[in-house]
C-alpha positions, 0 to 999 in steps of 0.5 A, a space after each residue: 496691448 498698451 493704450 494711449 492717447 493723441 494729441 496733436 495742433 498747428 499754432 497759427 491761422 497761417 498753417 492747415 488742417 493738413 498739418 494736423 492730419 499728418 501729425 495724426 498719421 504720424 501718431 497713429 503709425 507708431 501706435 500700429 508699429 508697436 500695439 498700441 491702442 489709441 483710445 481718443 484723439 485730441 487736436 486743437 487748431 490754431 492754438 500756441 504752445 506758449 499757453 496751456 490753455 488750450 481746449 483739447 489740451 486741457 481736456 485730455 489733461 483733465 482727464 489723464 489726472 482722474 
């Protein structure tokens, strides 16, 4: 079985939680759909795509380069 992880954001204070949820149940379909393990999920809220310094980003980064 293959293994992955999930990550998943809304950029804004104007978008919801909810966002997050379906993005994650969306993921989580997929990874059901074709034997995929999710080992972790990551999820940052309100956080942009224009900076990579976002905290979950940066964990899960950190730990795909160990």
């Amino acid at each position: 079985m293959k293994t992955a992880y999930a990550y998943a954001r809304f950029s804004s204070d104007n978008q919801r939680e909810e966002s997050i949820d379906a993005q994650l149940r969306a993921i989580r379909e997929y990874c059901d759909r074709e034997d995929i393990h999710v080992l972790r999920v990551f999820k940052d809220e309100a956080q942009s795509a224009r900076t990579a310094k976002r905290p979950a980003f940066q964990e899960l980064f950190g730990l795909i380069k160990e």
